[in-house]
Structures are given as C-alpha cells and as structure tokens.
N, C-alpha and C positions, 0 to 999 in steps of 0.2 A: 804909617798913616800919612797920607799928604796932608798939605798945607789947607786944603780946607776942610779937612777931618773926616772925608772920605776913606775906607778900608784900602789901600793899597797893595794887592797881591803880589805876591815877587813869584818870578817866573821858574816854571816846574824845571826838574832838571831827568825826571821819568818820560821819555817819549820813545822805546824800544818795545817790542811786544817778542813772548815767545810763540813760534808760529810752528806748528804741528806738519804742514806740509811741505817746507823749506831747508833742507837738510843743509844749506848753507846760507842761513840767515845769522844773525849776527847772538841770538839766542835760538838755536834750534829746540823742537821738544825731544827731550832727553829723558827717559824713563829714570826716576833717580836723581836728576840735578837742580828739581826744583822740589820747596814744600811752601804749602799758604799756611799762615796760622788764621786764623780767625775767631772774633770771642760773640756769642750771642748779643751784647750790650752793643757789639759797632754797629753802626746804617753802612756803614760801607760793604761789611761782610758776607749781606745777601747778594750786593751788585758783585763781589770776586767770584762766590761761589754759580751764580749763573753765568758767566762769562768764561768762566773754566767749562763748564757742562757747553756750552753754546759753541764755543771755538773745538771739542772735543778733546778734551785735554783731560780728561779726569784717570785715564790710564796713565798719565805723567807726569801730572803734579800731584803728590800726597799732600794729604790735608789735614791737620790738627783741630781740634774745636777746643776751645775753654773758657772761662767763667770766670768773672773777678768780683769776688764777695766782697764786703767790708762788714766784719764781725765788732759789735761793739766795745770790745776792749783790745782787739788787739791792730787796728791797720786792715788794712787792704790784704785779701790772701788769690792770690792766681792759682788755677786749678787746672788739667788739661781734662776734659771729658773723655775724647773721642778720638782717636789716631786712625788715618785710613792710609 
C-alpha cells in the first residue's frame, strides 16, 4: 500500500508466452509439456481457456477442470471434474 493508501501493485514477474509456431522460442509448444488447471469459481479461467483455443494450442496444452466445494462440516473439499 503507498503512503496515501492507494493499492500499490508490485510488478509481474510472468511476461514469456508459449508460442505454437516458434520451434525456438524460449517456451516452444510442446505436445506434453504443458497442462492448465482451471476451477469454474475463477474469472480468470474463461480468459486461459479462450486464449488457449485462440493462439491454437489446445492439441498442446491439457486441461483439467475442478470444483471447490465447502461442505458444512468439514472445510473446503477440491475435486477434479474433467481431464482432457
């Protein structure tokens, strides 16, 4: 937080992309070397899953989906839906 109580972001340390048609980028796409996880509850999770579909990558990055309950006696339970 700064000094006038403004939100202060600290600077990313993600700015590398895996790139489908660069076989010597510094993340090539690698059929196998990557997987997303992703849970219905994130906002973020529709923006990976169309940006995978959009760059063409969905023959190279596998995908997990899952779900995080919270059942009233016992916590928080993670679940995996869907493996592609």
């Amino acid at each position: 937080m700064a000094k006038d109580g403004a939100y202060a972001r600290t600077a990313t340390d993600f700015h590398d992309v895996v790139v489908a048609d660069d076989p010597g980028a510094k993340f090539p796409a690698e059929a196998g070397r990557y997987h997303l996880y992703v849970a219905g509850a994130c906002p973020w999770a529709h923006r990976a899953m169309m940006v995978r579909a959009l760059k063409g990558l969905e023959d190279v990055i596998s995908v997990s989906v899952g779900e995080i309950s919270a059942p009233r006696s016992k916590g928080r339970k993670a679940s995996l839906l869907r493996r592609s």
